[in-house]
N, C-alpha and C positions, 0 to 999 in steps of 0.2 A: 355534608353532602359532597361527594366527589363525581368528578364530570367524568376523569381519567382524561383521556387523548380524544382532541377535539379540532376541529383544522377551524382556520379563520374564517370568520364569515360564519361558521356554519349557527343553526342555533338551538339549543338540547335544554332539555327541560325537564325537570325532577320533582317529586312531590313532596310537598312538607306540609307535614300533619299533627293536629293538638285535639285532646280529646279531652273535653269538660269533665269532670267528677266533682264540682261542686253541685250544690242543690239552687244554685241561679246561675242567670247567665250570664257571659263574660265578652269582653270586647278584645279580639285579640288583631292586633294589628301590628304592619311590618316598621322596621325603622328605618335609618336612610339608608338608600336603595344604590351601590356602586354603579359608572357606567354601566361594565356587562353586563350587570342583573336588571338595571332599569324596565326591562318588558317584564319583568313578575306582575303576579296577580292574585289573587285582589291585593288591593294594600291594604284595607283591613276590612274585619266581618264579625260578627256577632254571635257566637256558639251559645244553643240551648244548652240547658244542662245535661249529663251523660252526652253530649252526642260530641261529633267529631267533625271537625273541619281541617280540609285543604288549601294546600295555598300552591300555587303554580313559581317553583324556583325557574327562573328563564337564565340561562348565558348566552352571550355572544361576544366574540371581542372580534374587533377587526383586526388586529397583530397578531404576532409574535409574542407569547407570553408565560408565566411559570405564575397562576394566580393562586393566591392563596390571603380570603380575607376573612372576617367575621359578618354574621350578619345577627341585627337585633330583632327579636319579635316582643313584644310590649303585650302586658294586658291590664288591661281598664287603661290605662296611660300609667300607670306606675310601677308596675314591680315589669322590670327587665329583663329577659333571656338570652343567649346566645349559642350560636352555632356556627362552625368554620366549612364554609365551602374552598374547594380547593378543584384546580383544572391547567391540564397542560394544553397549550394551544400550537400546533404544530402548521406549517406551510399545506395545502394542498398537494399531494402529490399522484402522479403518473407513473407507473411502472412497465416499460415495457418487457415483453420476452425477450428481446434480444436488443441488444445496441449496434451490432457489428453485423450486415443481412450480405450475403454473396452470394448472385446470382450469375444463372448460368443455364444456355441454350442446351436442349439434350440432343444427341448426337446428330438424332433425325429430324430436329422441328425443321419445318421451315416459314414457320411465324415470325413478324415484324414483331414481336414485340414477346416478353415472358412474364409472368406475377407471381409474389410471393407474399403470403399472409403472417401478420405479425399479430399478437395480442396484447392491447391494452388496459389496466387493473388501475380499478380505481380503490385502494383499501381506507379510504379514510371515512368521517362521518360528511362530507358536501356534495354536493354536485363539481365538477369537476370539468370545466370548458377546456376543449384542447384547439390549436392552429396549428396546422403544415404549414411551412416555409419551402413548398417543391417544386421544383424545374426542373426541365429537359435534362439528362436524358430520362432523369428519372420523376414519376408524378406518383401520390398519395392521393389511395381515395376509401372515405370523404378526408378533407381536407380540413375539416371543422366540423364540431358537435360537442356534444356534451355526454358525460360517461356519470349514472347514478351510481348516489352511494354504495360503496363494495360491489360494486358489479365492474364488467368487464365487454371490450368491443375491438371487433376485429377491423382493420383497416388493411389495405391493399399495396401495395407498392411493386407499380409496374414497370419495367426497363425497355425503352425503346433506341437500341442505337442508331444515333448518326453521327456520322464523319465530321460534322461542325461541336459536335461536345462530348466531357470526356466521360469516361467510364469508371468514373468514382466521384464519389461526393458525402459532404453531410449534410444533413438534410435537418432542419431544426424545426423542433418541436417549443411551442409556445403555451405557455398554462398559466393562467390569469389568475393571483394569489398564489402560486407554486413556482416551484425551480423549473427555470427551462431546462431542456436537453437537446441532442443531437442526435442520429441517427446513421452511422457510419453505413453506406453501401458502395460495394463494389461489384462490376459486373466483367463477369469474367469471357472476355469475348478473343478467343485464337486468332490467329493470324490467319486470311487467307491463300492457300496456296492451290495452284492448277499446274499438272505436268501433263508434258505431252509423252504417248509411248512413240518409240521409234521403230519405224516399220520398215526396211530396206527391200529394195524390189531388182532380183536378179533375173536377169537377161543371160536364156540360152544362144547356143552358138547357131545363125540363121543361116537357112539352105543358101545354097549356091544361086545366085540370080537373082535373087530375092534385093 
């Protein structure tokens, strides 16, 4: 049985099946059960003749890992079989669209503050908890949640300048069982300038008396 690519934690489950052809029944039962596999089921059962029974292969491993064992299945308790299950077990991971986000006011806002949408992909087989680490100037929203298996969630990230903090930052992302990341933004905000026009005011020549 192979699991192929499996993130930690997570827990995948395969079927393993015997199908009697003798003319009585038989007791087919597992042998000893490695951590990851320890949730299989049944550990053993009793097949009528002709008929077929299942057994529930379960993995899990909490690591990091490159598994690859044997497992026994027994019947009556004497004559022994085996089979090599085999699973890569890979970190949780987070993928965003972009690492590097630049923002910037358009010509005419005249909003306190702008936003821009990032998407986050969950490709692995877990669930998949995420944390913003975000401040001023800049805030993520939501800030925390959770992203199902291969699916995907869109998060916010809004720029508000002020004069007390600066206009770049990273912004760290935290993933429980997985590699953290960062989130480089920069917000692109001009310099302001005011000119005055200059308006000169000429004086004709005044009458006599005046």
């Amino acid at each position: 049985l192979d699991f192929g690519k499996v993130c930690v934690q997570s827990v995948c489950a395969k079927n393993f099946t015997v199908t009697n052809e003798l003319s009585r029944c038989v007791l087919i039962s597992l042998g000893r059960l490695e951590p990851e596999l320890a949730k299989s089921t049944p550990p053993a059962q009793v097949v009528p003749a002709g008929a077929t029974a299942g057994f529930d292969i379960v993995f899990m491993s909490p690591g990091e890992m490159s598994f690859k064992k044997q497992l026994q299945w027994i019947i009556n308790e004497k004559h022994v079989s085996k089979f090599t299950i085999t699973a890569e077990v890979v970190p949780i991971e987070v993928k965003l669209s972009t690492t590097e986000l630049k923002m910037a006011f358009a010509d005419d806002s005249l909003d306190i503050a702008t936003a821009e949408v990032i998407t986050m992909a969950n490709p692995g087989n877990a669930a998949a908890e995420f944390f913003w680490a975000s401040r001023p100037p800049f805030t993520i929203t939501p800030e925390q949640g959770q992203i199902e298996p291969f699916s995907t969630q869109e998060v916010m990230v809004t720029w508000q300048p002020s004069a007390s903090s600066k206009n770049a930052a990273k912004v760290a992302l935290h993933v429980p069982g997985g590699l953290d990341q960062e989130l480089s933004v920069i917000g692109d905000l001009p310099e302001a300038r005011c000119q005055f026009a200059e308006k000169r005011l000429e004086l004709g020549t005044l009458p006599v008396g005046l």
